[in-house]
Wavefront OBJ file of the C-alpha trace (Angstrom):
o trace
v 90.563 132.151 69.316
v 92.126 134.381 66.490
v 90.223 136.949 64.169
v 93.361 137.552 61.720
v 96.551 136.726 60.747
v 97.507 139.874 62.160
v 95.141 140.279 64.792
v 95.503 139.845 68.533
v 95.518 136.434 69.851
v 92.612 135.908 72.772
v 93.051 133.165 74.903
v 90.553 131.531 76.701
v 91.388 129.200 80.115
v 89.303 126.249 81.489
v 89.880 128.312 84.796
v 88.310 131.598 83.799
v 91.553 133.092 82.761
v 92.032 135.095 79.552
v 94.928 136.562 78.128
v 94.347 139.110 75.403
v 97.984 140.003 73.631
v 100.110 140.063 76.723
v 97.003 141.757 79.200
v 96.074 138.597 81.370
v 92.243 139.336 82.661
v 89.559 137.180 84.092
v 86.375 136.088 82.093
v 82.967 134.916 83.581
v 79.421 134.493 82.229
v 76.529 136.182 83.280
v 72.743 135.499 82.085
v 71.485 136.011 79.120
v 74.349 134.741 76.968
v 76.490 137.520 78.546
v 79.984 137.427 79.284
v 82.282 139.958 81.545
v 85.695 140.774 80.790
v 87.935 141.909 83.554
v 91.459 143.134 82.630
v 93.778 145.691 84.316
v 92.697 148.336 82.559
v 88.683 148.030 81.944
v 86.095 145.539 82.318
v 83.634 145.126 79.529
v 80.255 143.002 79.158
v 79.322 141.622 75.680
v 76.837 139.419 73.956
v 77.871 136.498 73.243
v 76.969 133.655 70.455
v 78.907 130.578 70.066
v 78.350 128.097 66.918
v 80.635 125.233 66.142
v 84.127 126.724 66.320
v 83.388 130.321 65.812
v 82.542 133.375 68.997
v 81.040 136.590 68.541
v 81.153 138.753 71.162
v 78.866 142.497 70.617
v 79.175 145.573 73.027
v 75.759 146.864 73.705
v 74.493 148.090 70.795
v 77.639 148.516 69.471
v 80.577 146.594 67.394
v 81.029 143.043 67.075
v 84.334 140.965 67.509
v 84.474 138.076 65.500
v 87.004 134.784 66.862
v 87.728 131.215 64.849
v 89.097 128.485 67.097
v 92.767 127.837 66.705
v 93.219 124.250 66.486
l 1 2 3 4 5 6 7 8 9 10 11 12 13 14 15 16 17 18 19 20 21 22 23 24 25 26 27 28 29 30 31 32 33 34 35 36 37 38 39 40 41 42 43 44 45 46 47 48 49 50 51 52 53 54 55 56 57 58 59 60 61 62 63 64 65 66 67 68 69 70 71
């Protein structure tokens, strides 16, 4: 998935891998269209919505990141 030209690149495995930039991290999801994000150096739980080839994920009340598949 990529937000920008000049954004960082998040990767997505089959396998429940995800590499964010060069930080590889583990992804898994929870109920309620939640999904946890474990990386060396936090671990975060966001809202998430996919439609057709676009992924928001939302902190808690909080900011939104917005992906586009990369095909």
């Amino acid at each position: 998935m990529l937000g920008s030209s000049s954004a960082t690149v998040w990767e997505f495995s089959k396998n429940g891998s995800v590499l964010i930039g060069d930080v590889r991290g583990r992804y898994r999801f929870g109920d309620q269209d939640r999904i946890k994000i474990e990386t060396p150096f936090a671990t975060s739980v966001y809202q998430l919505e996919i439609s057709s080839d676009h992924m928001t994920l939302q902190e808690p009340g909080g900011a939104k990141l917005e992906f586009t598949r990369r095909k």
